[in-house]
Backbone as a ProteinNet text record, in pm:
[ID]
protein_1_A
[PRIMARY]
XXXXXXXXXXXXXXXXXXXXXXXXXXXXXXXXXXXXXXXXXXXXXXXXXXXXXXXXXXXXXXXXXXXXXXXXXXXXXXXXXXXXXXXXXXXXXXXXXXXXXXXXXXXXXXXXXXXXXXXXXXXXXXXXXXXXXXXXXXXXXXXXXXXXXXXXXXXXXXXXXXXXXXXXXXXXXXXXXXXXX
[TERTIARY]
84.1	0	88.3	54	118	94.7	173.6	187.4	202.8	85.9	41	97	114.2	157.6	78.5	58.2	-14.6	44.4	123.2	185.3	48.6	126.3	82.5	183.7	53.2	137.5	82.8	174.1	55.7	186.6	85.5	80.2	133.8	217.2	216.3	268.2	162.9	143.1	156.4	198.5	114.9	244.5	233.6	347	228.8	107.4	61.7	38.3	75.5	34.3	170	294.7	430.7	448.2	452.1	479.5	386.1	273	129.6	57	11.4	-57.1	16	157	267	322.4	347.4	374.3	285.5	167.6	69.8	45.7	8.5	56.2	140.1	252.9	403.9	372.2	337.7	268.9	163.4	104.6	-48.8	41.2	119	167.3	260.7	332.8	440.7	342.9	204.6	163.5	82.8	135.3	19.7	175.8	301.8	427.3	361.1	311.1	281.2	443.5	481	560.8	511.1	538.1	469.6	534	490.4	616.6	533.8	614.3	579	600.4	538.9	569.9	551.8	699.7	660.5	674.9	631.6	626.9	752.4	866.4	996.1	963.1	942	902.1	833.4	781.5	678.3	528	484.8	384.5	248.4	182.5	167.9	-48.5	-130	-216.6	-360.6	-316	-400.4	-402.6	-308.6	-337.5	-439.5	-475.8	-548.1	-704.6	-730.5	-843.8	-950.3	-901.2	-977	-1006.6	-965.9	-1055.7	-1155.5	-1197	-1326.3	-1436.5	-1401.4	-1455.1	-1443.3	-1315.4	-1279.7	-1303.3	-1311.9	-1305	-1411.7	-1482.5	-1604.6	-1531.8	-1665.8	-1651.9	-1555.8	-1449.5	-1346.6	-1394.9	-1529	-1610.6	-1583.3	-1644.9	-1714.5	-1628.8	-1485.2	-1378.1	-1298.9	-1303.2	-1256.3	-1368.9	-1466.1	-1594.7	-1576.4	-1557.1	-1510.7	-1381.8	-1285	-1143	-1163.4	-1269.2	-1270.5	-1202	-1298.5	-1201.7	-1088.5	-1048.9	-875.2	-773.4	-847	-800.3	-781.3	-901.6	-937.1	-866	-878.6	-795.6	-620.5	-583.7	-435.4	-380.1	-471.2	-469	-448.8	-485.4	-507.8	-389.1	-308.6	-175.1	-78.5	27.4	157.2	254.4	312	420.1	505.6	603.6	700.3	862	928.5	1055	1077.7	1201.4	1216.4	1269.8	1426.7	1460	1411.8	1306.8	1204.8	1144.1	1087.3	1026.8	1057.6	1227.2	1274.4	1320.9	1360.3	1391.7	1313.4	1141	1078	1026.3	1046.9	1058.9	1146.2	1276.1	1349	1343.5	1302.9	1346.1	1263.4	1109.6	1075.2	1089.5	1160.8	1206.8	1118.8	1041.6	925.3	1029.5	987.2	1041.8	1016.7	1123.5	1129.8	1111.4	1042.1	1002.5	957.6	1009.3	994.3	875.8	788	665.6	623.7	766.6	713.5	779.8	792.5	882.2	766.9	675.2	549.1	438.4	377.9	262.4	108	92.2	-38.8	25.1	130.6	178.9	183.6	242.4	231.2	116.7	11.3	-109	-150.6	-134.9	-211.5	-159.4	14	52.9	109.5	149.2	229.3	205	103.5	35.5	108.6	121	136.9	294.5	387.9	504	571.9	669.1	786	880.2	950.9	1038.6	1136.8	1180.4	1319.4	1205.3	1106.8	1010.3	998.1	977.7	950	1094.2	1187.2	1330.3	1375.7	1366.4	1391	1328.3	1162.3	1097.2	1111.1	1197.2	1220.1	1355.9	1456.6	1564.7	1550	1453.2	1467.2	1411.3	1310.7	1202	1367.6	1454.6	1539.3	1642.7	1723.1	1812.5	1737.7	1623.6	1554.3	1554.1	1510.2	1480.8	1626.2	1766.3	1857.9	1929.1	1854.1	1911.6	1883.4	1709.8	1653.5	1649.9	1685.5	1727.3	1880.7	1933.8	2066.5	2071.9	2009.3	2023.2	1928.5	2020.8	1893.4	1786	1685.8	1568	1582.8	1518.9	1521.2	1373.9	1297	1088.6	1090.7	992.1	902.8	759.8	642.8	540.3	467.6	450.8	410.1	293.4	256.6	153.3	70.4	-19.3	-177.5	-172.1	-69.2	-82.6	-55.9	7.8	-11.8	170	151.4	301.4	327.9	463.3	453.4	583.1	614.2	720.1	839.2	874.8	941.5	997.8	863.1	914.1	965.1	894.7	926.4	1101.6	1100.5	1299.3	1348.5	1328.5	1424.6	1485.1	1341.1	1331.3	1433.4	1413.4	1528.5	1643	1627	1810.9	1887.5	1806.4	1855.5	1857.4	1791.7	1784.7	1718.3	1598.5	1487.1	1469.2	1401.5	1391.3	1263.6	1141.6	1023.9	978.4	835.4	770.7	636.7	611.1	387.3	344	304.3	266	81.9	44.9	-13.5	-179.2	-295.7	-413.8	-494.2	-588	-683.4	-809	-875.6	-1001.3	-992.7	-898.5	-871.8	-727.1	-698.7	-538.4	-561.4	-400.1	-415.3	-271.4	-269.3	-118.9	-97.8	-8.8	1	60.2	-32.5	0.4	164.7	213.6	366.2	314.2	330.8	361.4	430.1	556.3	608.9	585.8	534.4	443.1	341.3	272.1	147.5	45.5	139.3	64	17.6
-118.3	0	124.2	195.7	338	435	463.7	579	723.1	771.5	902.7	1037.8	1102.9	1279.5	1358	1485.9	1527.5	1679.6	1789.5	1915.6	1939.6	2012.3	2110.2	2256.7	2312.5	2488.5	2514	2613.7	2653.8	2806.6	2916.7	3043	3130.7	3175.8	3244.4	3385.2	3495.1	3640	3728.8	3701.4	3803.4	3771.7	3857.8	3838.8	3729.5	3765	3691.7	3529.9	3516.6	3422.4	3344.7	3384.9	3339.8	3319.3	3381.3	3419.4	3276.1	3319.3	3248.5	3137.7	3150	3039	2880.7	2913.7	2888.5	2740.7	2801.8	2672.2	2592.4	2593.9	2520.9	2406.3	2472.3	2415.4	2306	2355.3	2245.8	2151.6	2088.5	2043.1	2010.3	2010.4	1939	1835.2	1916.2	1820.8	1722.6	1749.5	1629	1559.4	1608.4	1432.8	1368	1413.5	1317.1	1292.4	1334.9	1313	1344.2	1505.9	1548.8	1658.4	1663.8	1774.8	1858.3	1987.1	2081	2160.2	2236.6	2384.8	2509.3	2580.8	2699	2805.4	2910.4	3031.1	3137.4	3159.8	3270	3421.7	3509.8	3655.6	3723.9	3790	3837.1	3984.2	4012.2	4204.7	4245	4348.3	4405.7	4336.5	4345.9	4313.7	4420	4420.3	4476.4	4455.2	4383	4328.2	4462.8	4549.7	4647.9	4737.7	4698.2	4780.1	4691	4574.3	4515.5	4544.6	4607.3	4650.2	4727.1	4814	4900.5	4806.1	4640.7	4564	4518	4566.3	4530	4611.3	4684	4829.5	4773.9	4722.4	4728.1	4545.3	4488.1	4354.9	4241.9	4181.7	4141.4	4022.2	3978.8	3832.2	3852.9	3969.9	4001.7	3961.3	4042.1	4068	3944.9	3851.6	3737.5	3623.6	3633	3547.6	3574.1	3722.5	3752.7	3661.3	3685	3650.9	3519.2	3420.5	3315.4	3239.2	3365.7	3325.6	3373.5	3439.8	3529.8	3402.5	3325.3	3218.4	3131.7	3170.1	3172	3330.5	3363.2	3521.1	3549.6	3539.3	3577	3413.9	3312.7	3176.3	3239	3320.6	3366.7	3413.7	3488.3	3607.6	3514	3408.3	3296.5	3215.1	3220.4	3150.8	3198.6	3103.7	3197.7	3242.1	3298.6	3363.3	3273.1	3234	3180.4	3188.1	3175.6	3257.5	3199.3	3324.5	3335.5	3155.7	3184.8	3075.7	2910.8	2943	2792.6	2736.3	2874.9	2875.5	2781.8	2837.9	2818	2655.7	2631.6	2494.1	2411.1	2478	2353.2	2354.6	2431	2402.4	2263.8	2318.1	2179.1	2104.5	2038.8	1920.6	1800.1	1870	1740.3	1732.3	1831.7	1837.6	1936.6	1969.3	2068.1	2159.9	2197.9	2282.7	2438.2	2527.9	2640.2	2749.3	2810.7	2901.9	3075.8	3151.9	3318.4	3342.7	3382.2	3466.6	3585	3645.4	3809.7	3883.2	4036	4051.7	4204.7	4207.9	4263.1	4247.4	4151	4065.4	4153.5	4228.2	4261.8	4430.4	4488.5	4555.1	4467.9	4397.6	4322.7	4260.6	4232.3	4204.9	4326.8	4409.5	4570.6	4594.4	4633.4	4736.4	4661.2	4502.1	4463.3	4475.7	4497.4	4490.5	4680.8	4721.1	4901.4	4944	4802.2	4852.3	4845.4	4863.5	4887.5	4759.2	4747.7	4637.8	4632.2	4775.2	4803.9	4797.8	4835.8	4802	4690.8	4561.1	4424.6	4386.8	4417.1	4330.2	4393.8	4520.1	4597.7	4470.1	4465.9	4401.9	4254.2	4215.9	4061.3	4045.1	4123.3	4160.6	4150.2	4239.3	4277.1	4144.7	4052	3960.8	3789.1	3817.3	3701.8	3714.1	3848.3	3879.6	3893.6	3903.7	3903.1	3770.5	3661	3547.4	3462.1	3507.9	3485.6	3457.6	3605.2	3728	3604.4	3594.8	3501	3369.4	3262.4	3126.3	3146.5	3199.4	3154.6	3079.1	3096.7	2993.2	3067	3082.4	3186	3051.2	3115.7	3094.7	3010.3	2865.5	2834.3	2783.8	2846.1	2836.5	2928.4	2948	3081.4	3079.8	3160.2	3193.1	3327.1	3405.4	3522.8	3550.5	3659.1	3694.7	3699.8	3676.9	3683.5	3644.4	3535.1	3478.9	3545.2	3704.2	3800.5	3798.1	3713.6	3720.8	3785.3	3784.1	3856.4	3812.9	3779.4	3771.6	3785.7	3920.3	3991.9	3850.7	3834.2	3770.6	3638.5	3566.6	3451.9	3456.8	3538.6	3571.9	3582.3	3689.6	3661.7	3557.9	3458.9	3325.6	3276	3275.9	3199.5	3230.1	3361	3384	3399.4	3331.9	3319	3121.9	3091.3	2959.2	2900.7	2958.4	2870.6	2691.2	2599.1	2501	2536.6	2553.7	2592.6	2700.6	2742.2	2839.9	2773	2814.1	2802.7	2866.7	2922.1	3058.7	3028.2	2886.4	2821.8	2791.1	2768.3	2695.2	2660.7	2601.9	2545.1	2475.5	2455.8	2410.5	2231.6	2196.4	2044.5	2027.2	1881.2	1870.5	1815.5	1834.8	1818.4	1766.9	1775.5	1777.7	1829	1959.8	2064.2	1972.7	2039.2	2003	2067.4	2020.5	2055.6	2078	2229.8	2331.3	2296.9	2250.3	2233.4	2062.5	2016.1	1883.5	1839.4	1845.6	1891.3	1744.6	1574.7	1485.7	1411.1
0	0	0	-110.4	-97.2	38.4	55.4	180.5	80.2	165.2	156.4	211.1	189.4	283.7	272.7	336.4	311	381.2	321.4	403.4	474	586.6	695.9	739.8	665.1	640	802.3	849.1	984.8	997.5	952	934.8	1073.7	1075.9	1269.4	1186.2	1197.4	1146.4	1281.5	1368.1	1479.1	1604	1707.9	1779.6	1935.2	1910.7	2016.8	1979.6	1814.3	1780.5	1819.3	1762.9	1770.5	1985.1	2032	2139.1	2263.1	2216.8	2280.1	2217.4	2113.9	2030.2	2003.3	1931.3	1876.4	1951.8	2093	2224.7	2208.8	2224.4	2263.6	2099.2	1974.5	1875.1	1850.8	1887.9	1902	2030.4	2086.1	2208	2147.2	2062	2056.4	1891.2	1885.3	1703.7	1774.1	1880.6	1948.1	2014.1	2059.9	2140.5	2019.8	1908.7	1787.5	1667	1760	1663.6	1497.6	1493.2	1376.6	1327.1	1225.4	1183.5	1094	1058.2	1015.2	958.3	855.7	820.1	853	957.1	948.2	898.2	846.1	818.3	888	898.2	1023.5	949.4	1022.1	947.5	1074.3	976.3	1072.1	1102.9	1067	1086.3	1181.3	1236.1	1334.4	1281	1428.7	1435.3	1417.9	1291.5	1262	1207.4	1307.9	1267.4	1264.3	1360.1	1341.5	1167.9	1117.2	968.1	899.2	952.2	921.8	863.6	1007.4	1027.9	948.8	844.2	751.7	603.9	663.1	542.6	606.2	739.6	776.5	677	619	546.8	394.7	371.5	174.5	136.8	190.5	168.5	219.1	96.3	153.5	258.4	280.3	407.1	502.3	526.3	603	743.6	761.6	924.6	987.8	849.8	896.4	898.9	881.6	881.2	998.4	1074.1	1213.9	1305.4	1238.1	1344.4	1382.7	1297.9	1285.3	1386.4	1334.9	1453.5	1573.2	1612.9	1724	1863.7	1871.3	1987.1	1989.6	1863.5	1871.2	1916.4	1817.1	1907.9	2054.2	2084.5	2236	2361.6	2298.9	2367.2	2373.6	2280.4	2303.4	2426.3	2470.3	2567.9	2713.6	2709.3	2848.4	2872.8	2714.4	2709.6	2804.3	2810	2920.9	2778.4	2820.9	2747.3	2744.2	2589.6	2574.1	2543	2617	2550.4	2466.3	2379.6	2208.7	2188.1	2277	2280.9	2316.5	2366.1	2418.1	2289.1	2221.2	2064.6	1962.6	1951.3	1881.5	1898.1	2001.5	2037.8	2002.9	2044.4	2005	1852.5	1815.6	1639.8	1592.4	1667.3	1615.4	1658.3	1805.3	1872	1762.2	1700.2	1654.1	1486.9	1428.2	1299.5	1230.1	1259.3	1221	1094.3	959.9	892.6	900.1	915.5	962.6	858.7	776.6	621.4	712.5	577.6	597.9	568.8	603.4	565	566.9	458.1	506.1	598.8	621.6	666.5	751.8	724.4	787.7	670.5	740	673.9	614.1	712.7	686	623.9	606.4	513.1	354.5	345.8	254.2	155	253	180.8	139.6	192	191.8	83.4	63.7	-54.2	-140.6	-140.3	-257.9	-393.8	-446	-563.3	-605.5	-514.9	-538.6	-518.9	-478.1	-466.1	-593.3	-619.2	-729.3	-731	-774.7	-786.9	-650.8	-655.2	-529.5	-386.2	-381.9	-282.8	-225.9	-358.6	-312.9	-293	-385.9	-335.9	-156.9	-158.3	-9.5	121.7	82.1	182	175.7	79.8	51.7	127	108.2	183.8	291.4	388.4	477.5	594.7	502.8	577.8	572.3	454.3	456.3	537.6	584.8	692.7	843.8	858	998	1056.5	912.6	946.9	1017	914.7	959	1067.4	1152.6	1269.2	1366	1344.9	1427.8	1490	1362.5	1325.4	1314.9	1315.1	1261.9	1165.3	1063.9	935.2	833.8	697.8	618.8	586.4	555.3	552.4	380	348.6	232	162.2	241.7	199.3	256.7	183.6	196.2	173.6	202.5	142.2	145.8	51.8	48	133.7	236.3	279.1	234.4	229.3	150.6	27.5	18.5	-160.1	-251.9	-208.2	-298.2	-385.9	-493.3	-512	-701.4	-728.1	-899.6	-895.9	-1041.5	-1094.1	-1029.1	-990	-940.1	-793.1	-736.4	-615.9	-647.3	-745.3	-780.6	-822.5	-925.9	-922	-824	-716.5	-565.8	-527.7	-508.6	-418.7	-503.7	-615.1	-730.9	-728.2	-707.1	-661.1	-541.1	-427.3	-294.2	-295.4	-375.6	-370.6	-273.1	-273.1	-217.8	-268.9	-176.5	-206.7	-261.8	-212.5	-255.2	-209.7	-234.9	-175.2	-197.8	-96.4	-50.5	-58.7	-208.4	-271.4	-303.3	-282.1	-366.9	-287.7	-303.2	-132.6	-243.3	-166.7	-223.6	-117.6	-164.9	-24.7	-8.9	-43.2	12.8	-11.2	17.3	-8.9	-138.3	-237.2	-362.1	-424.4	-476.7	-577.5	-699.6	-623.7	-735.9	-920.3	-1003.1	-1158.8	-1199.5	-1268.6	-1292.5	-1432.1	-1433.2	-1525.8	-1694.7	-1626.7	-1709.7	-1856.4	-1760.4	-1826.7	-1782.8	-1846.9	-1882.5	-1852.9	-1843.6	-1851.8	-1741.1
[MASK]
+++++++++++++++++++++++++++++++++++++++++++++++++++++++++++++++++++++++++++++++++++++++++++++++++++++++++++++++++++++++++++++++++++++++++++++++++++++++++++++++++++++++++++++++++++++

């Protein structure tokens, strides 16, 4: 019988999410010996710019409304140090990916930046990750899916293994581009 896989992206945008959420996560994937890749976002925390797509973006309301008791379950967490974090990323092999270098900037203006804009904030999200891990960063996935050309070259010339640029509403297996059969 073929054996199956199946990735597990798991998104940490937020400093209460990294800090608070994050522990508890790693602890619920080690008592089910699950591994995972995360993407973490290196930059400020920055979730209140968020907020004025409660206004520009349909279903927005109703997708907070939704997380609201994950949100609010954060706040009950204990605090984790950086270094505890980080440890338990690796102890169970979990893969470590950049997401951004201020996330909800990113979803907001990427479409409106310039080239030296996106390489600046691509720069800036692959030396943070560095700072952080001690190891540059070799996955990635763009904030809000929002990616162009432009970014796809970077990743290519830092030598990414992949990027998780990609979702869909079940698990799948991405079609290869390049052949077609």
């Amino acid at each position: 019988m073929e054996k199956k896989i199946c990735g597990l992206r798991i998104d940490v945008d937020t400093n209460k999410g990294y800090y608070y959420g994050l522990p508890k996560i790693l602890k619920l994937l080690k008592d089910f010996n699950i591994c995972a890749t995360f993407f973490i976002t290196t930059g400020p925390d920055d979730f209140l710019i968020s907020f004025k797509r409660i206004f520009t973006e349909k279903n927005f309301l109703k997708k907070i409304w939704q997380l609201k008791r994950s949100y609010i379950k954060l706040f009950y967490f204990q605090k984790v140090s950086e270094e505890r974090i980080i440890n338990m990323l690796n102890e169970n092999d979990h893969e470590i990916a950049v997401h951004g270098y201020s996330h909800f900037k990113w979803v907001r203006d990427y479409s409106k930046w310039s080239y030296n804009q996106k390489k600046e904030h691509f720069i800036k999200s692959y030396k943070a990750f560095k700072s952080k891990f001690s190891s540059p960063p070799t996955i990635s996935s763009a904030p809000g899916w929002r990616i162009s050309e432009d970014l796809l070259f970077f990743q290519e010339r830092y030598n990414f293994k992949y990027a998780s640029d990609i979702r869909g509403n079940r698990p799948f297996y991405p079609k290869n581009f390049t052949n077609s059969s």
